[in-house]
Residue, then its C-alpha position, 0 to 999 in steps of 0.5 A: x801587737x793585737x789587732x782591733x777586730x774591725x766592724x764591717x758596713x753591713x754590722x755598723x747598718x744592723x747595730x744602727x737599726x736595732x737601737x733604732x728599733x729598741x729606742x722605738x720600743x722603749x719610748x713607743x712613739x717617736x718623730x725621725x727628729x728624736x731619733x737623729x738627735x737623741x741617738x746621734x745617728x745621721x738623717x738619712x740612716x735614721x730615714x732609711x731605718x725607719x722606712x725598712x722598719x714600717x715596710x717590715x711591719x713593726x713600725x707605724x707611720x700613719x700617725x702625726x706629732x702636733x708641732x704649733x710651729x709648723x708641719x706636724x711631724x710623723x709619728x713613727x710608733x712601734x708596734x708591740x702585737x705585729x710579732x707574737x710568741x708563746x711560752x709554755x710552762x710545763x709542771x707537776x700538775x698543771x700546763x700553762x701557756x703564755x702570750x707575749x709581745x714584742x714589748x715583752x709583755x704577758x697579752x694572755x694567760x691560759x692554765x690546764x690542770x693536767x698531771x704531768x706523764x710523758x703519754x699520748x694524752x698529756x702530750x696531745x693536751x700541750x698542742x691543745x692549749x698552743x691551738x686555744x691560744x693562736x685560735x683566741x687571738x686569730x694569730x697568723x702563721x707568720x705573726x707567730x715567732x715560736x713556742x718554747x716548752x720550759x720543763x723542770x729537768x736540765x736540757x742539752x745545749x742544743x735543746x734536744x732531750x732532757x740531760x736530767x728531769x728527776x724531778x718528774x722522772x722524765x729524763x730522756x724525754x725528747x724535743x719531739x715528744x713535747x712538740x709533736x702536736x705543735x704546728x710551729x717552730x719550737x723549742x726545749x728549754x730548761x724552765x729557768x734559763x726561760x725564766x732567767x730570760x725574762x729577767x734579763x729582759x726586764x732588767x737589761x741595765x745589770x751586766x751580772x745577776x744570779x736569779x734564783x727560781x722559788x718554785x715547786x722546785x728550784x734552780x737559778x741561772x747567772x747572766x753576764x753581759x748579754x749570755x747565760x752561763x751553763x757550765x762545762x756541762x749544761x748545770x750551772x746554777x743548780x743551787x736547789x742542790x747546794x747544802x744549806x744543812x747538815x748531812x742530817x737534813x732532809x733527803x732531797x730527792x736527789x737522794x742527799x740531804x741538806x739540799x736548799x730544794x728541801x727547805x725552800x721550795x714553795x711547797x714548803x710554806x703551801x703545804x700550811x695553807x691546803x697547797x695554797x700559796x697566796x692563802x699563805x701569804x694572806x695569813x702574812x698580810x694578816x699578821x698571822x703569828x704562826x705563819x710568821x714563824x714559818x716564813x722566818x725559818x724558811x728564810x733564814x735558810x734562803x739567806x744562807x744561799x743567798x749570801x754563798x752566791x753573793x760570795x761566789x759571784x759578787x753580783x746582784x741577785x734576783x729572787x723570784x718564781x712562785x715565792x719571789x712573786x711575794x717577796x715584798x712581803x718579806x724582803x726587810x727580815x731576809x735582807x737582815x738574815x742575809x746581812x748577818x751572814x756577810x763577812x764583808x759588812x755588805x748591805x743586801x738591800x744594793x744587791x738583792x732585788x725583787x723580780x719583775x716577771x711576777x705571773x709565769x716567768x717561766x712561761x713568758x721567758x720561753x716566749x721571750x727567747x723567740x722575741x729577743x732572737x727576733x729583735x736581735x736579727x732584725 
């Protein structure tokens, strides 16, 4: 017979203060009388909680809730800047950075037009955009969780060296080499698996979700339960390399032909529009006929891989990315694409979601892996 895995003391008072601490979080501002009675937890756990919580730093207790009954209770807040990270997402032509809270939420933005090259001067230039933020926003060293560098290539699993990065041609490429100019914890990280970080973040109630990354190039990643699966081999979720046309299609720069990173990449709807994506869009809003046109094929060929993962997997599916951003301009006609490609009579519209990161998910989700870590063993 099995035998039930047995959960020690010290597990059952680590789980206790993280719902506590998530709880926190997710209504902000609490009485300890909330918590016993919304969490079903003891008083004196929910006390002891509580006063680790405020000596740690991330909870405030100065504040009082107005009872008109009697004593006004404390007000225990969670304080979302007491921990900070910085995501940085590095591509074509541009390097930006991000700051994120505890909250998960995006404080500030800063972007450097910069092409990309693995030389001194690009390299120097990441730290430099690092140092603009921490110095804009006075950040202590030990307020600062990490940085975490998201490239467009495939990273080992121990994010050490770029498995694969042909689309900028700096496979090899090393940990050390992005983060020589970093002066805090850092790491490499495959730019949709942070993307797919925020989307688990922002949708922690779906247990599997495929979320596909729309931009300059493109890549998806499947979460189930609490873990991002990467394959055997660190490339699960390559869908920019499925085929979504013949053998007569495109060429990739993969060097096939029919790849969906071909005819869905957002350069494919920006090249219309002078490299403007939201002029593009625009011309959508606008009721521009040609660009309607456009949008309409270029859907018709995201369908197709969306209705092979919904085959493949069954789950929910996130579009998101530079493209995802727009997508409620355009989520009615692809969900009728996708639609007439189910065998199954299938509705998109119980499956297929828009994402909630809209500005540099890339970036915020390589600062979020440090915010989640950080929560998890708090």
């Amino acid at each position: 017979m099995k035998k039930e895995k047995t959960i020690s003391i010290s597990e059952i008072k680590h789980n206790n203060r993280r719902m506590i601490l998530e709880y926190l979080r997710k209504r902000h501002t609490l009485s300890r009388t909330d918590i016993v009675y919304d969490l079903h937890i003891s008083f004196p756990t929910v006390i002891q909680n509580l006063q680790y919580l405020t000596e740690l730093g991330v909870v405030d207790d100065s504040k009082r809730i107005s009872n008109t009954g009697g004593r006004n209770a404390v007000a225990y807040t969670f304080l979302q800047n007491a921990k900070l990270a910085i995501g940085v997402d590095v591509a074509e032509f541009r390097i930006k950075a991000v700051l994120v809270n505890l909250a998960g939420e995006v404080v500030d933005i800063i972007r450097r037009d910069k092409k990309f090259c693995m030389e001194d001067d690009y390299l120097r230039e990441i730290g430099r955009v690092v140092d603009e933020m921490v110095e804009k926003h006075q950040i202590s060293a030990d307020r600062l969780l990490g940085v975490g560098i998201a490239v467009p290539g495939i990273v080992d699993e121990e994010g050490e060296y770029v498995v694969y990065g042909g689309t900028m041609n700096f496979t090899g490429a090393r940990k050390e080499q992005f983060t020589r100019y970093i002066k805090y914890p850092s790491r490499l990280l495959h730019d949709v698996y942070a993307a797919g970080c925020a989307e688990a973040w922002g949708n922690p109630e779906d247990d599997n979700v495929f979320y596909i990354m729309l931009n300059n190039t493109i890549g998806g990643s499947f979460r189930t339960g609490d873990s991002l699966y990467v394959g055997d081999t660190g490339k699960s979720g390559e869908i920019g390399h499925t085929m979504v046309e013949t053998h007569e299609g495109r060429t990739c720069y993969c060097g096939r032909r029919g790849c969906l990173e071909v005819y869905c990449n957002a350069v494919q709807l920006a090249k219309h529009t002078d490299g403007k994506l939201d002029t593009f869009f625009d011309g959508i809003r606008n009721g521009d006929s040609r660009m309607e046109e456009i949008l309409d094929e270029y859907l018709r060929y995201l369908a197709v891989a969306i209705n092979n993962v919904r085959l493949l997997f069954n789950c929910k599916i996130v579009v998101g990315g530079y493209v995802g951003a727009y997508m409620e301009l355009f989520k009615e006609k692809l969900i009728e694409h996708v639609n007439g490609l189910n065998p199954f009579g299938e509705d998109a519209a119980e499956y297929l979601l828009s994402c909630k990161y809209k500005v540099e998910s890339t970036a915020a989700g390589a600062g979020i892996v440090f915010i989640d870590e950080y929560l998890y063993n708090i």
